[in-house]
C-alpha positions in Angstrom: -23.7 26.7 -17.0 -22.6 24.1 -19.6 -19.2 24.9 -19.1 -19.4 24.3 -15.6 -21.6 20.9 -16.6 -18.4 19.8 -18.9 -15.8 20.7 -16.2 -17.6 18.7 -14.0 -17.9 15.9 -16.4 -13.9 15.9 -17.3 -13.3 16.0 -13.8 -15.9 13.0 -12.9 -14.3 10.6 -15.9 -10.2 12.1 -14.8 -11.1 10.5 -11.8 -12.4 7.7 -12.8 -9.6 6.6 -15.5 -6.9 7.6 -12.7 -8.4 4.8 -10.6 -8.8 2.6 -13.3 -5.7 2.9 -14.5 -4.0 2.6 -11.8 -5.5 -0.5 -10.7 -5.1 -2.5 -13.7 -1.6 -0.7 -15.1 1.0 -3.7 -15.6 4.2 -3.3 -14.4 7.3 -3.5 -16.6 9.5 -6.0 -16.4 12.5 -5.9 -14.7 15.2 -4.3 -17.1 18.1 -6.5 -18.0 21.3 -5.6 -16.9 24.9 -6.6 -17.7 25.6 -10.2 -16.8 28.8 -9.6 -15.5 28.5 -9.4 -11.5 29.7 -6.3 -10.3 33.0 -6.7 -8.2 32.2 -6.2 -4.2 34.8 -4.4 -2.5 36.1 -5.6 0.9 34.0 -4.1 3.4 30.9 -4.9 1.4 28.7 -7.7 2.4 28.8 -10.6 0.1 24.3 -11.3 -0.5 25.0 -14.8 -2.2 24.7 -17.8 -0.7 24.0 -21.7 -2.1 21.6 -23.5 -0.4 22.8 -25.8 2.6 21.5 -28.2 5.0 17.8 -26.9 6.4 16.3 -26.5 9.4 12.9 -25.1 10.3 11.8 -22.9 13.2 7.9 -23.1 13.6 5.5 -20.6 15.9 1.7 -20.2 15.9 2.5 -17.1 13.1 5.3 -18.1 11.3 7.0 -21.2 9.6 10.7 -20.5 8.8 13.3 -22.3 7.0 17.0 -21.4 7.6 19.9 -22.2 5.4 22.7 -23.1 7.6 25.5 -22.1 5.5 25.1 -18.1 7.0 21.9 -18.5 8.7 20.0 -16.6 6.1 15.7 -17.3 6.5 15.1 -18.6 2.7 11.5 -19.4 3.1 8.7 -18.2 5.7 5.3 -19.1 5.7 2.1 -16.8 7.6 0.8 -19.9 9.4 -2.6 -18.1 10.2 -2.9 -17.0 6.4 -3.8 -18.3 3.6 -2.9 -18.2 0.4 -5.6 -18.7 -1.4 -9.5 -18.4 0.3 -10.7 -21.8 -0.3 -7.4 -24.0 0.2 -5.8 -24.6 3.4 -2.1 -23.9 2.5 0.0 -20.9 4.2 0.8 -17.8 2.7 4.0 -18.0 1.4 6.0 -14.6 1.9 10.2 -15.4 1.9 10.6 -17.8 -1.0 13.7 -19.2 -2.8 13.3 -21.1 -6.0 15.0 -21.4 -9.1 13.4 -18.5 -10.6 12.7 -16.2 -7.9 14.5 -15.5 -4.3 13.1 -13.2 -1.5 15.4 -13.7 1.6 15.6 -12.2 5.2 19.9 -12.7 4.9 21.8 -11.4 8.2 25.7 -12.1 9.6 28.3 -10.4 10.7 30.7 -8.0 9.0 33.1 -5.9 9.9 37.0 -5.8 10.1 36.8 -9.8 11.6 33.6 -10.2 10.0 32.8 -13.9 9.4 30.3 -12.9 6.6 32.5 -11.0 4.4 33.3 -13.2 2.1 32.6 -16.9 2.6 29.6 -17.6 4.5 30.0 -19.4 7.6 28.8 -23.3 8.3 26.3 -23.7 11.1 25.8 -26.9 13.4 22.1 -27.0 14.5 21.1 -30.0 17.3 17.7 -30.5 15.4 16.2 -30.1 12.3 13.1 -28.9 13.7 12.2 -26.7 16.0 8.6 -26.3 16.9 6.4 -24.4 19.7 4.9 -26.0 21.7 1.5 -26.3 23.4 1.9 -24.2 26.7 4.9 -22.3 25.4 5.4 -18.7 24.5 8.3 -18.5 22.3 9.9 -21.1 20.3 14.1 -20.6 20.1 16.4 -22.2 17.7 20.3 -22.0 18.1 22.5 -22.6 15.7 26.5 -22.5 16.0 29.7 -21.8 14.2 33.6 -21.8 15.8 36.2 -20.0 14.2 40.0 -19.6 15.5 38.6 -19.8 19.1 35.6 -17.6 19.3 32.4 -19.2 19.4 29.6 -17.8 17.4 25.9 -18.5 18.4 23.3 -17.1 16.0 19.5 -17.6 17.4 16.2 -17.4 15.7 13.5 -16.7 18.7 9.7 -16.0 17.9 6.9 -15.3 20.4 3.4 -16.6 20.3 0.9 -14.1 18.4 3.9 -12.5 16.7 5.3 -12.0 13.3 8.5 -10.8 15.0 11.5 -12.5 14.8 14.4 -11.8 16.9 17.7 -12.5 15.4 20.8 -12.2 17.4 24.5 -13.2 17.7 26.3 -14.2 21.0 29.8 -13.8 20.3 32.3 -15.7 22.7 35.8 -14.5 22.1 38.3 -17.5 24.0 40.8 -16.0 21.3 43.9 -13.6 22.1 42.7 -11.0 20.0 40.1 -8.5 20.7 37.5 -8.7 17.7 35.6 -5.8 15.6 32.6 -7.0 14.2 28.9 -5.3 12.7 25.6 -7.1 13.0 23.5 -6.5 9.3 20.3 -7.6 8.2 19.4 -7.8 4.5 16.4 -8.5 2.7 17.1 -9.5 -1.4 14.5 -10.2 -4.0 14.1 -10.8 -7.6 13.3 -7.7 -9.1 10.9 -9.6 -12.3 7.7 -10.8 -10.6 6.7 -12.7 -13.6 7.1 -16.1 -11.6 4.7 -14.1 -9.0 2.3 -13.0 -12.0 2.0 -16.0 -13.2 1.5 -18.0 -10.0 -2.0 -17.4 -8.6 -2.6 -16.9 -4.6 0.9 -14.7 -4.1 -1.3 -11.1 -3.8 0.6 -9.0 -5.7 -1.7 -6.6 -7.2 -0.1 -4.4 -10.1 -1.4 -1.0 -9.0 -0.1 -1.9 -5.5 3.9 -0.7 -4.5 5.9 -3.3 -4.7 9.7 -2.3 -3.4 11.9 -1.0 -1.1 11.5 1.5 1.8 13.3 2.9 5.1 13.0 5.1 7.9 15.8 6.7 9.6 15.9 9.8 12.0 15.9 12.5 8.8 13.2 11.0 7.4 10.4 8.6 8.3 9.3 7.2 5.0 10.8 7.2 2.0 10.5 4.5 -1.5 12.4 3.6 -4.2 11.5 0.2 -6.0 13.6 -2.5 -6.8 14.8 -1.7 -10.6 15.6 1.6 -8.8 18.0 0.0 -6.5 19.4 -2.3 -8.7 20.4 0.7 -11.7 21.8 2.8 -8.6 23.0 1.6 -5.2 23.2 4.5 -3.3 21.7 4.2 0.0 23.9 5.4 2.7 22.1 6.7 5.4 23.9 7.0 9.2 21.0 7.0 11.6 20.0 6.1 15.2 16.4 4.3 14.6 15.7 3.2 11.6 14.7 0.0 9.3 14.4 -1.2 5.8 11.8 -3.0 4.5 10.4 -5.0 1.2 6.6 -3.8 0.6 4.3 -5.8 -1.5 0.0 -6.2 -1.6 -0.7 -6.5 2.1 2.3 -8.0 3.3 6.3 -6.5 4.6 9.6 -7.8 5.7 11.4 -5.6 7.5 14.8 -5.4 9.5 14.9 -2.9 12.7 17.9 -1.9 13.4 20.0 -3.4 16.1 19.3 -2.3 20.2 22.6 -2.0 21.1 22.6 1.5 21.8 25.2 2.4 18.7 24.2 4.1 15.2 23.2 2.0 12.4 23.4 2.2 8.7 21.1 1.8 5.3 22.4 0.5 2.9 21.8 -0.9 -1.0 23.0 -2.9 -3.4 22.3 -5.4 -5.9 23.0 -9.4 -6.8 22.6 -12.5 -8.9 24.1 -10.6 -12.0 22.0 -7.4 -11.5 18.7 -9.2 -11.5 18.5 -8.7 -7.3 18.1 -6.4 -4.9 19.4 -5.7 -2.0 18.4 -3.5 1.2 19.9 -3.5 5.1 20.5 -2.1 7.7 24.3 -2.6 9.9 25.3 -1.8 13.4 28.6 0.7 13.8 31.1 -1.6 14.6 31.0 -3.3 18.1 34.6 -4.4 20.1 34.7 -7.9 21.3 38.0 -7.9 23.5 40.0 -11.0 24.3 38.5 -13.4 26.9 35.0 -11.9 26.3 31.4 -12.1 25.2 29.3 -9.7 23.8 25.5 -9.7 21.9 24.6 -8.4 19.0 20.5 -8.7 18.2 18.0 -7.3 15.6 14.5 -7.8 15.0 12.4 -8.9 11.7 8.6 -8.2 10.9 7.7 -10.5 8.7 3.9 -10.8 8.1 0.7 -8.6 7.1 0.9 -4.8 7.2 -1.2 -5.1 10.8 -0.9 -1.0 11.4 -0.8 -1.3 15.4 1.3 -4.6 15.4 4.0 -2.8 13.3 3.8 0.6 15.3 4.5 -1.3 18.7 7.2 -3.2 16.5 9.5 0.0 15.6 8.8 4.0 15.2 6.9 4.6 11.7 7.1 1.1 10.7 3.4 1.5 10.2 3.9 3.7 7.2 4.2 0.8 5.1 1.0 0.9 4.6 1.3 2.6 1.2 -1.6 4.8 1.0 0.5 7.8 -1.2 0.4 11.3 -1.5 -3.2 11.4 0.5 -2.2 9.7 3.5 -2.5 12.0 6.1 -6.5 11.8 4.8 -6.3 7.6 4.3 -5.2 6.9 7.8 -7.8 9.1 9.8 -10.6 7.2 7.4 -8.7 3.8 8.0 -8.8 4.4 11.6 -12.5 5.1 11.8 -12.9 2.3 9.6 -11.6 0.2 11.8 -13.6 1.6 14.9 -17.0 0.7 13.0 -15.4 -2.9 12.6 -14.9 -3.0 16.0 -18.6 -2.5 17.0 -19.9 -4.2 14.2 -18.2 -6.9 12.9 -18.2 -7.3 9.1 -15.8 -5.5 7.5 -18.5 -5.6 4.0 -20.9 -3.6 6.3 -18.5 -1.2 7.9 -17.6 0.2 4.7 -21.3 1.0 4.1 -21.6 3.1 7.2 -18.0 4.4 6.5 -19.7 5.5 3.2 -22.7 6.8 4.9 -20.3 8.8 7.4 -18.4 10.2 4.8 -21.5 11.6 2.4 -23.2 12.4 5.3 -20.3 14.7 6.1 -20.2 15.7 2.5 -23.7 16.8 2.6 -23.1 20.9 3.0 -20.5 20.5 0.3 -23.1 18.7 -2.1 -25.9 21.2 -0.9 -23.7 24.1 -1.7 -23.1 22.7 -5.3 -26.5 21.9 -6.5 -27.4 25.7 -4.5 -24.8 27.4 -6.9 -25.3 25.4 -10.0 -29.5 26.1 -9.5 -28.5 30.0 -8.9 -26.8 29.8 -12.5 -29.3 27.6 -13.9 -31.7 31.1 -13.1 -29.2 33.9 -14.6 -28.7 31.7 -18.0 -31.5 34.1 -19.6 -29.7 37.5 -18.3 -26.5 35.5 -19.3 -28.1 34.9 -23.3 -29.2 38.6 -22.9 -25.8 40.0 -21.8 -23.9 38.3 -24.9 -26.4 39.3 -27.5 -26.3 42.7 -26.7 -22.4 42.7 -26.4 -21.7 40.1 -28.7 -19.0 42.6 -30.1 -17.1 43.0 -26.8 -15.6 40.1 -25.0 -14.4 42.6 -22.2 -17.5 44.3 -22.1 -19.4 40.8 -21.7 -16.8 39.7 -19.3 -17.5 43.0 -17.0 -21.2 42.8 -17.4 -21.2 39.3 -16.4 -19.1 39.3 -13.6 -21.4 42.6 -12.1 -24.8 40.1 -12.6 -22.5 37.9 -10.7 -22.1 39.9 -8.2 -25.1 41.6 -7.9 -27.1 38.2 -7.8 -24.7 37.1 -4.7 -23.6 34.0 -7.0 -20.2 32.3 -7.7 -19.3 31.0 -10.9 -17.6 28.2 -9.3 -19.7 27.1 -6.8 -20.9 24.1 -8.6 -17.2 23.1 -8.9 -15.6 24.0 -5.9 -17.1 21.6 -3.3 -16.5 18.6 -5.8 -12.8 19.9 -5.9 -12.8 19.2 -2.1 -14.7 16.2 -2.3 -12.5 14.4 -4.8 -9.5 14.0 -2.9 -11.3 12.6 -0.3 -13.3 9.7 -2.4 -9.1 9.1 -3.8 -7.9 8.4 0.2 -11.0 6.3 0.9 -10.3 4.5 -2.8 -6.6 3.8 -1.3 -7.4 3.1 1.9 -10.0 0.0 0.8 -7.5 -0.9 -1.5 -3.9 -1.0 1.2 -6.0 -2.4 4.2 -4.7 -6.2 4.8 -8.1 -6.3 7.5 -10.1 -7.0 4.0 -8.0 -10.1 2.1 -10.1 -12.9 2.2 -12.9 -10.8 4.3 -16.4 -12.4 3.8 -19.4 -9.9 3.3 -22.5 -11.9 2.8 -23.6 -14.0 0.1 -21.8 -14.6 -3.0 -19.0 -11.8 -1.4 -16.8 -14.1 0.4 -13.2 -12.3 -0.5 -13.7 -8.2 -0.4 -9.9 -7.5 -1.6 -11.2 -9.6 -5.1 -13.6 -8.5 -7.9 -17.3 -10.0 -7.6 -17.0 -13.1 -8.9 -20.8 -12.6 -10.7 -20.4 -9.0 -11.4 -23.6 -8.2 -8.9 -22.2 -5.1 -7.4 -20.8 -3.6 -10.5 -24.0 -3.8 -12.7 -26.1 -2.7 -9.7 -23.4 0.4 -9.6 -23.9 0.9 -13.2 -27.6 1.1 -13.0 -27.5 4.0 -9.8 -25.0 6.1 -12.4 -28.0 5.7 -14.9 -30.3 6.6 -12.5 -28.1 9.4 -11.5 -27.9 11.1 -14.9 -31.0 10.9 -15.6 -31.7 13.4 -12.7 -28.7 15.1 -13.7 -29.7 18.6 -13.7 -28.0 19.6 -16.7 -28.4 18.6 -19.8 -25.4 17.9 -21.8 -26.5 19.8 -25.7 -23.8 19.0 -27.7 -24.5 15.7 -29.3 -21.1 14.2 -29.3 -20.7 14.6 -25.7 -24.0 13.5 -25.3 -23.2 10.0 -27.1 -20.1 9.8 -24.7 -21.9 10.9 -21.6 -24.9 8.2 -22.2 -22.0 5.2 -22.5 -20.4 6.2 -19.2 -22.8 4.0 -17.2 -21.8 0.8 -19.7 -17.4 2.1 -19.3 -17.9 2.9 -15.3 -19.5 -0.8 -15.5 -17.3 -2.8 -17.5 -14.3 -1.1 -15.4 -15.9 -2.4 -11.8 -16.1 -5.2 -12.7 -12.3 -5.4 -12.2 -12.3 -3.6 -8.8 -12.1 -5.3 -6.1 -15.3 -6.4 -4.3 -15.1 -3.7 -1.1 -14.2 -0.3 -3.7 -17.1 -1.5 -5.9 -19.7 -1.6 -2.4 -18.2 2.0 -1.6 -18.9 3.2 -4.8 -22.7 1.7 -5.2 -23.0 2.7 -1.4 -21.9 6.3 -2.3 -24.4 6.4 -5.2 -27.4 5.3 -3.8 -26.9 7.5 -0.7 -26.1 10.6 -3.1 -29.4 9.8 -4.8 -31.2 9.8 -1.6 -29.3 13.6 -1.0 -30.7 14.8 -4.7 -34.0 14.4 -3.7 -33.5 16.3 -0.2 -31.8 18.9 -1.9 -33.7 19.6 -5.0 -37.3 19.0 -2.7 -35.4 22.1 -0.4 -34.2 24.0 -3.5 -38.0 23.9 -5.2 -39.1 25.7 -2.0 -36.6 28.3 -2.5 -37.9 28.6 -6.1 -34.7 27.2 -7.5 -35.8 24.5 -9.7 -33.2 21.7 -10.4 -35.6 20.2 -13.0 -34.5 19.3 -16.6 -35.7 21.0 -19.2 -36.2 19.5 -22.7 -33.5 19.4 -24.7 -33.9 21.5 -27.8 -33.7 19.9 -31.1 
């Protein structure tokens, strides 16, 4: 029985430090590379580009600016987001500065590529183009002529949308028939210091921040940016597909073009190895002499919105990050959402989440406190069986595992069900912690941001007072005096590490306490009937 009480106590505080940990881990610098610039061959697409003359294309979503030396989007802005809760200014997700560059870059490449090298000019007819009250979709069009053939690039957005629709309308007036590619790029600093150290831009360190793709082999796969920088070897031939930049809440992605012809990912890296670089190019398309053809892509850029992004492009959704325990996360997510939808708060929909998923948990609990009360019974037989076989280990082990038997008891009953049970508290953990729904979602009260830590500490020190109350019906009592001393201070460590959670994890957690000390006293009322005592005993001296 005490070993059973210390496995479940390792297992309890394992749990525990993997969350904290991996909520507060910092994340290493980007590692400095050579500053030579690595030589690009001829086919490869140049990602550099100075900053030209600007023009901005605004929706009801988005804000973008455009450089219009090669068309690249250098800055967007979530309109309808905030940065930070209490100020009014836009959530800033595509950003150049002097110390940090995240860029939606696209062009064309290709044998008569006008991107392979020196990026083209553009003429824009305004500076500014903005939606309108009425309208549905705001268009910009910018232009670039080149030994007769007219290239028009156009930026269009839709109301509601975070999608932005990128394509080329090439008009060939030229004697020569024309072999060109369509990419789209997305390049960031890989050293988020200037992030870190700017407050508002949601970048959480236990949260992914990187690369990912999708293609037709497989629908998800990662690799973060010091990863793509050290080895550029994405080169994956596929039919759908997209690339994407993943960060707290928030993606940029490219979809692949909808031409009907294969695409390819790609990698690389720029700005003397301190960048990276992901895309996603069209097979080469034939422009003859004397005509026109269109080349088009899309670009998400906005929150991870789950069934925006699935109407978007086929398993764009998956960047919502929630790891190895996602095919549990997303059923919980989606439920999660359901309650949200008849309720309305998204501070009290994770309390009857909470209550759901106990409730379901219930048998399991039930189960464990049955076992761990059926053992708490054979620990005199157990005392008996080792003193009279204190000599033989074997013997002992046979003996015991007869009463065992006998008695209709599992050893590891009491452990079992939490074995279950623990990967699903870890899904629901990530799945508070990826869900954009609860940035800057007011719960009531002093909670006016769920995705932050309690600004007074409320909920944590009410969580810490349920574990107290929790161990002191513990069951078992805990004899050896060291692991006494560490299992008394749990209450003060659990406490001091919620109080870094954000405010929605802590509420599941205090939730999950105060309904599981409602189920103690159901079960151990039902167990006292049965004659199975759960009541501690005095510990001897």
């Amino acid at each position: 029985m005490e070993q059973q009480r210390n496995l479940l106590f390792i297992l309890l505080l394992c749990a525990a430090m993997f969350l904290f940990w991996d909520w507060n881990a910092d994340k290493a610098n980007a590692q400095k590379m050579a500053d030579q610039a690595a030589n690009l061959q001829s086919q490869e697409i140049s990602a550099d580009s100075a900053l030209g003359n600007l023009i901005k294309v605004a929706s009801d979503n988005l804000e973008l600016t455009i450089n219009l030396k090669g068309g690249d989007i250098v800055d967007a802005k979530l309109l309808k987001i905030k940065q930070e809760q209490d100020k009014e200014d836009p959530f800033q997700l595509l950003m150049t500065t002097p110390q940090f560059k995240y860029q939606a870059q696209s062009g064309l490449a290709g044998k008569d590529g006008i991107d392979n090298r020196e990026r083209p000019e553009f003429k824009a007819e305004k500076t500014e183009y903005v939606i309108e009250d009425g309208q549905n979709n705001v268009t910009a069009n910018i232009t670039f002529e080149k030994d007769g053939v007219t290239y028009t690039k156009s930026f269009s957005i839709d109301r509601n949308s975070y999608v932005v629709n990128v394509s080329y309308l090439v008009n060939n007036k030229s004697e020569k028939d024309l072999s060109l590619c369509m990419y789209g790029q997305l390049k960031q600093t890989a050293d988020d210091s200037y992030l870190q150290n700017n407050s508002g831009f949601g970048m959480v360190a236990s949260a992914y921040r990187g690369t990912a793709y999708s293609s037709d082999e497989s629908r998800y796969e990662k690799k973060t940016l010091d990863d793509i920088i050290e080895d550029k070897s994405y080169n994956v031939t596929t039919k759908e597909g997209w690339v994407a930049m993943i960060q707290h809440y928030f993606v940029s992605s490219w979809i692949g073009g909808d031409n009907n012809v294969n695409n390819v990912i790609y990698s690389n890296h720029a700005d003397n190895n301190t960048s990276a670089i992901i895309g996603i190019r069209t097979d080469a398309v034939n422009v003859a002499a004397g005509s026109e053809a269109k080349l088009s892509s899309k670009l998400w850029i906005g929150p991870k919105d789950q069934d925006a992004m699935e109407s978007v492009a086929k398993n764009l959704e998956l960047t919502v990050d929630y790891g190895w325990l996602w095919f549990i996360s997303i059923p919980l997510f989606k439920i999660l959402a359901f309650i949200h939808s008849l309720i309305g708060n998204w501070g009290f929909s994770i309390i009857v989440l909470t209550m759901i998923v106990r409730g379901v948990m219930f048998p399991l609990t039930k189960a464990q406190y049955t076992s761990m009360a059926k053992m708490r019974l054979l620990q005199p037989k157990l005392m008996e069986l080792r003193e009279r076989y204190k000599d033989d280990r074997q013997k002992i082990g046979t003996e015991t595992m007869k009463l065992y038997k006998s008695e209709k008891v599992n050893p590891l009953g009491g452990c079992l069900p939490l074995l279950i049970q623990m990967p699903i508290f870890i899904a629901l953990y990530w799945t508070l912690m990826e869900s954009t729904e609860l940035r800057q979602s007011s719960f009531m009260l002093w909670i006016t941001d769920l995705s932050v830590k309690d600004p007074f500490f409320v909920l944590p020190i009410l969580y810490g007072v349920t574990m107290f109350y929790l161990q002191k019906m513990s069951p078992t009592p805990v004899t050896d005096p060291v692991q006494r001393k560490v299992f008394m201070a749990m209450p003060f460590v659990f406490t001091f590490m919620f109080c870094t959670f954000p405010a929605g994890l802590t509420l599941y957690w205090l939730v999950s306490n105060c309904f599981t000390i409602l189920q103690q006293y159901v079960i151990f009322r039902s167990l006292e009937k049965r004659g199975l005592s759960m009541k501690k005993q005095p510990v001897s001296k």
